[in-house]
C-alpha positions in Angstrom: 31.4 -62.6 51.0 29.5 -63.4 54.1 32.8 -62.9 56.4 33.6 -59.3 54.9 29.4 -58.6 55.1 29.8 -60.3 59.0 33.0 -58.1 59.5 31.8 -55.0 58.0 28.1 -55.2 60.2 30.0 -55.3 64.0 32.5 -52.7 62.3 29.5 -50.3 61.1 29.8 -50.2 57.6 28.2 -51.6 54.2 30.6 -54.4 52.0 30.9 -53.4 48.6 28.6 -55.9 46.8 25.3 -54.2 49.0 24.4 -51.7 46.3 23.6 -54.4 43.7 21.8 -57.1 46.4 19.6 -54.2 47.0 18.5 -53.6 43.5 16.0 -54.2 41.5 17.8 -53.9 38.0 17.8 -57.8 36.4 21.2 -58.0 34.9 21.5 -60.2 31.7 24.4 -60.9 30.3 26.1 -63.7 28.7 29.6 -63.4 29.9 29.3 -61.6 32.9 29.7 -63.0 36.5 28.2 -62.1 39.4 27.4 -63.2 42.5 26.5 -62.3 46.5 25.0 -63.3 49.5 21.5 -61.8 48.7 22.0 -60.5 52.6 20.8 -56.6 54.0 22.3 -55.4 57.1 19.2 -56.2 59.2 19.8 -59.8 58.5 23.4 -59.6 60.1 22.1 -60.5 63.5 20.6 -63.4 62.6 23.3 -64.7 60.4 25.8 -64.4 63.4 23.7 -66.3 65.6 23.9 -68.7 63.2 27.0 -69.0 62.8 27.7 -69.2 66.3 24.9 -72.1 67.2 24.4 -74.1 64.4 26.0 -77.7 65.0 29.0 -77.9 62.5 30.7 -75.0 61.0 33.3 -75.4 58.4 35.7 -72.5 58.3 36.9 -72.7 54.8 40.0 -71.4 56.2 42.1 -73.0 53.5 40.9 -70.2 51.1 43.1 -67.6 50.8 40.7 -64.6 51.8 39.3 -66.0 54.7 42.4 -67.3 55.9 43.6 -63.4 55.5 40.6 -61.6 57.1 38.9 -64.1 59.5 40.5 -62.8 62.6 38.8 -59.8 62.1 35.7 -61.6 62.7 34.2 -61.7 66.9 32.6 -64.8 66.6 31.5 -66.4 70.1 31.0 -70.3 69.3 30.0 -72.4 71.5 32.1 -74.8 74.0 32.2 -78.4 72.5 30.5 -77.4 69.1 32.1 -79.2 66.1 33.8 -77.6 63.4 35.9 -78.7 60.4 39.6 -80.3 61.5 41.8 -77.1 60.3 42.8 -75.1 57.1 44.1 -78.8 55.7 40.3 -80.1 56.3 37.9 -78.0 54.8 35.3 -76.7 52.0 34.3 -80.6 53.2 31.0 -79.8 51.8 32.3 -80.9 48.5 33.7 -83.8 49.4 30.7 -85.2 51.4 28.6 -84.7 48.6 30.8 -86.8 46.2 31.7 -90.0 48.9 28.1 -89.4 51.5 25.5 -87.7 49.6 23.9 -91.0 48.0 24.2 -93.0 51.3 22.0 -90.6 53.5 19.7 -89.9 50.9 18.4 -93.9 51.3 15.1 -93.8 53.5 14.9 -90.0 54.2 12.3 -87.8 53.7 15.0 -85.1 51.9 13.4 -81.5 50.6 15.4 -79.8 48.4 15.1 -75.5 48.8 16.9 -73.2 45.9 16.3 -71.6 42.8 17.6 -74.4 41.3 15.6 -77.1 42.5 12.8 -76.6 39.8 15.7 -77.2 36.9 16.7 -80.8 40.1 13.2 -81.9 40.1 12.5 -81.6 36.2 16.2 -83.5 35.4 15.1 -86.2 38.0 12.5 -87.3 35.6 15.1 -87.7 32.5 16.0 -91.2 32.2 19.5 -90.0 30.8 19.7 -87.8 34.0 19.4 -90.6 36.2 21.4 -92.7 34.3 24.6 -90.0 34.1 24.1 -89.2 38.0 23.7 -92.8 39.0 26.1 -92.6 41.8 24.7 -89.8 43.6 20.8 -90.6 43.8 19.4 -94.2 44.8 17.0 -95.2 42.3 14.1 -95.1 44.9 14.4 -91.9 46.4 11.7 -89.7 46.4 12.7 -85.9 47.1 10.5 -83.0 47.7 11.3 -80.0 46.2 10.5 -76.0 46.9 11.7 -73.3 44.1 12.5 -70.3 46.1 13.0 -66.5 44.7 15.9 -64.3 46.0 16.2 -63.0 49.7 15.8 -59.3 49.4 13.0 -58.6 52.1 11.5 -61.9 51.7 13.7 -63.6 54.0 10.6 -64.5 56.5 8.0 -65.3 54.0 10.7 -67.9 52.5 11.1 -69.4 56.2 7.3 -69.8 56.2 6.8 -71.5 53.0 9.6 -74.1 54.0 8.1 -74.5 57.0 4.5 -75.1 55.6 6.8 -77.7 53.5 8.5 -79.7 56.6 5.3 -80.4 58.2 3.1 -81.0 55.4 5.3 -83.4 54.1 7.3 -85.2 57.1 10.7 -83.8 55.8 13.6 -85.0 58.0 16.1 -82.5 56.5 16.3 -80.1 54.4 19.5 -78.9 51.9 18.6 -75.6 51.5 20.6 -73.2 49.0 19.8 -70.1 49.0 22.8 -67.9 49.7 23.5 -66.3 53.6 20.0 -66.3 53.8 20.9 -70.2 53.9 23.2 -70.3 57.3 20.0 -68.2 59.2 17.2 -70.5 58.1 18.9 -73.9 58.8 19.7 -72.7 62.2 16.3 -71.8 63.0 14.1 -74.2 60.8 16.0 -76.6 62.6 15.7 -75.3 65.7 11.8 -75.2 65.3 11.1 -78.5 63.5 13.7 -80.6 65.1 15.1 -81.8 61.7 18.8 -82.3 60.3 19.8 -78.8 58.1 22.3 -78.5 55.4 23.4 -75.4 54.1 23.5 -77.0 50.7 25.1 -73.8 48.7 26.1 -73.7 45.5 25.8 -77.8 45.5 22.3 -77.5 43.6 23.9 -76.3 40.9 26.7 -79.1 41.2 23.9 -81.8 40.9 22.1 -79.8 38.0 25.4 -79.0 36.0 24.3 -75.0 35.9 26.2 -72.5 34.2 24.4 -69.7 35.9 22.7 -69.4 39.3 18.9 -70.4 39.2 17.2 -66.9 38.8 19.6 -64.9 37.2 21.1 -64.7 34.2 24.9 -64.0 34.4 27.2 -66.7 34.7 28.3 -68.1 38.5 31.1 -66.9 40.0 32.2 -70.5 40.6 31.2 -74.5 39.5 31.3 -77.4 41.7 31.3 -80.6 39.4 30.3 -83.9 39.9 29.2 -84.9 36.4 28.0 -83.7 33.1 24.7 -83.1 31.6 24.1 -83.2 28.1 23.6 -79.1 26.8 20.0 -80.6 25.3 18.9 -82.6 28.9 19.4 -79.4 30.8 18.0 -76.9 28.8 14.8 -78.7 28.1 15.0 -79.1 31.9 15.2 -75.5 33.0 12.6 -74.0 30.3 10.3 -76.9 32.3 11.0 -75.5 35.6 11.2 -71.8 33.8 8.5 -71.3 31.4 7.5 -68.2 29.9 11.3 -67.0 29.8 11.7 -64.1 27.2 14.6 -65.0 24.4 16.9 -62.7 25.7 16.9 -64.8 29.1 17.1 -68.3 27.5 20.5 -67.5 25.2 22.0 -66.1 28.6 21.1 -69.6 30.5 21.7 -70.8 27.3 25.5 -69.3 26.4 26.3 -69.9 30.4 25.8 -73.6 30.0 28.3 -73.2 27.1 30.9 -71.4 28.7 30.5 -73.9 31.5 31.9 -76.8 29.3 35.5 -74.8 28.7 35.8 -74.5 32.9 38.6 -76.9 34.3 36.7 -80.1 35.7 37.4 -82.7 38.6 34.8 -84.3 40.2 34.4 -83.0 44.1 35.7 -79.8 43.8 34.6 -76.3 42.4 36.6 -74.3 40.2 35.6 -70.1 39.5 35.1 -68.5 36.2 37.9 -66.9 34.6 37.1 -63.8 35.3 37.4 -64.5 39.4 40.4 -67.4 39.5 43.3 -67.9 37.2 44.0 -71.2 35.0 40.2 -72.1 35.2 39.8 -72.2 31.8 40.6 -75.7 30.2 40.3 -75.4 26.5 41.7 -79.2 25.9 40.1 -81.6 23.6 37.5 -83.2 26.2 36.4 -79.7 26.7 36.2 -78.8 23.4 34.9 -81.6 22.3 31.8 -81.5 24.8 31.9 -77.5 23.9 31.5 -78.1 20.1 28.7 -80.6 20.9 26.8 -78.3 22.7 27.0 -75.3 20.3 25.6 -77.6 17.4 22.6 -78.0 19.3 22.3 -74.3 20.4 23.0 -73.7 16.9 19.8 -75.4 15.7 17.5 -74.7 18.7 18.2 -71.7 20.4 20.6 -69.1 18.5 17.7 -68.6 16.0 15.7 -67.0 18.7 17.8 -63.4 18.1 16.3 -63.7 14.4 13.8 -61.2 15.2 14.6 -59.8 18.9 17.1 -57.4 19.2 18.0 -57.9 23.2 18.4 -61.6 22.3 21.2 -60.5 19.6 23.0 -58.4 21.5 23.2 -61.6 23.8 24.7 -63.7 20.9 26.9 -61.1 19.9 28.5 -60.6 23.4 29.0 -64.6 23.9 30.4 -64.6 20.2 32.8 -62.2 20.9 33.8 -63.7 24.4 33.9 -66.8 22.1 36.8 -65.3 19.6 38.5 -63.7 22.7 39.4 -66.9 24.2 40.6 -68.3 20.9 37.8 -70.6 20.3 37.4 -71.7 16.6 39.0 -70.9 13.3 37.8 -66.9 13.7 38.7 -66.8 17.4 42.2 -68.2 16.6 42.7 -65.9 13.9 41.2 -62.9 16.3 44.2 -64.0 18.9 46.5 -64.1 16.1 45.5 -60.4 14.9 45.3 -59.4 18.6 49.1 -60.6 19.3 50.1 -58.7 16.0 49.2 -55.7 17.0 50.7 -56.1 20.5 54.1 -56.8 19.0 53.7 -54.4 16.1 53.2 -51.8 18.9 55.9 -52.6 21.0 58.5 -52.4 18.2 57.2 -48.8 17.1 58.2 -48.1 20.9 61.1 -48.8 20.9 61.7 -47.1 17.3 60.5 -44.1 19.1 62.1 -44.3 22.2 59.1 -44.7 24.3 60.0 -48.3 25.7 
């Protein structure tokens, strides 16, 4: 998304996703995925630059899209900067999280920026947390964390509150996800502060096992996993960091944790919902298994918050229905089955009438 917003900004024009990362409107919705950079066209200048200076840049240029469009990007890098291999060598972010991450956490000063890192700090005080994510945080590091809202035209006033962070604090780098808005504050934090910068992306939510993105409340578009968290260990983690969220809000964090059990897993890489990708849905026993688990406890904890709230039951109804659609359980098989019979039942009446 930041190539066509990077591509549409030196050709003059808006990318299609603008409309909604101008809005206002909260979306909430249990099934739904959405997603964007959180970027407005005054912030294309300072994204380029990034780009163009920052010390590594991976291409991701073994994904389809970019691979089509990224020639039609101007982007003046520097002589001698580094970048990732080639198209056979990249998205490396995922990897070095899996084989590196734990290694250079071990006597750093590491501040952790996102929506997400509220939901990081509360998990990293769960016993079982720690236990399950053993192999990607050294039992004596000490993070610092900063909860951050979205970008719209608080861009600046996020760069100052990071900033206040790194020197109050003696932070030696920061892993900072936070969309585009990402890419321009590394650059320049890092630039000012003389510190190592990681675009971190959508890794917080890899290390916190999140179904949805940190302050909304549709599902992601896409899930890097490393390891499972228990559907009862997050949740009491994110209504921790998140307290004060209104029924309707904790069934959709609550259903997209659900959902997030039936996506296809293999540790190091991210696959997208089903509604982006293809064959991202893995409804095998493991999954199921995990899934079923998870909806006991949602069953005795949080789907009895739509008793008496009629926004939080439309939420339950929408997840049930997605639920049957994808064939999950006795009545979702039996909605498939129904479903199929009236496919076939309507394409023999047309060819009875001649219309096939």
């Amino acid at each position: 998304m930041e190539l066509a917003f990077l591509i549409a900004s030196q050709q003059g024009r808006t990318v299609s996703w603008q409309e909604t990362a101008n809005s206002d409107q909260e979306i909430v919705s249990s099934t739904m995925t959405l997603g964007h950079p959180g970027l407005s066209p005054e912030h294309s200048s300072r994204l380029q630059t990034s780009y163009e200076r920052c010390t590594y840049l991976d291409f991701h240029d073994e994904n389809r899209t970019i691979k089509r469009e990224l020639s039609k990007w101007r982007c003046n890098r520097q002589p001698g900067s580094y970048r990732n291999p080639g198209s056979q060598a990249s998205e490396l972010f995922l990897d070095w999280l899996k084989y590196e991450f734990g290694k250079y956490l071990e006597g750093r000063r590491c501040l952790f920026v996102g929506a997400e890192a509220g939901i990081l700090r509360e998990l990293l005080s769960d016993p079982i947390y720690r236990q399950i994510s053993a192999n990607y945080w050294p039992p004596n590091v000490e993070p610092v964390f900063l909860v951050t809202r979205g970008i719209g035209a608080h861009l600046d006033h996020i760069k100052d509150e990071i900033s206040r962070v790194i020197s109050g604090e003696q932070i030696d780098t920061a892993f900072i996800s936070l969309g585009g808005g990402a890419k321009i504050l590394c650059y320049e934090l890092a630039e000012e502060h003389n510190i190592a910068t990681f675009d971190f992306g959508s890794l917080l939510r890899g290390l916190t096992y999140s179904g949805s993105d940190g302050h909304s409340f549709v599902r992601s578009t896409h899930y890097p996993y490393y390891f499972r968290v228990p559907f009862d260990v997050y949740m009491t983690a994110l209504q921790r960091a998140m307290p004060g969220l209104s029924a309707e809000k904790v069934l959709a964090k609550a259903h997209a944790q659900l959902a997030l059990e039936l996506i296809r897993k293999e540790e190091g890489w991210t696959w997208p919902s089903e509604w982006v990708g293809e064959d991202c849905l893995d409804l095998g026993a493991e999954n199921r298994g995990y899934f079923w688990k998870a909806y006991s406890m949602y069953r005795g904890s949080y789907k009895i918050l739509a008793s008496n709230d009629e926004k939080a039951a439309k939420q339950v109804e929408e997840f049930e229905r997605w639920r049957k659609y994808i064939g999950l359980g006795l009545d979702g098989k039996m909605h498939c089955m129904s479903f199929s019979a009236k496919v076939a039942a309507r394409k023999v009446l047309e060819i009875v009438l001649g219309t096939r």
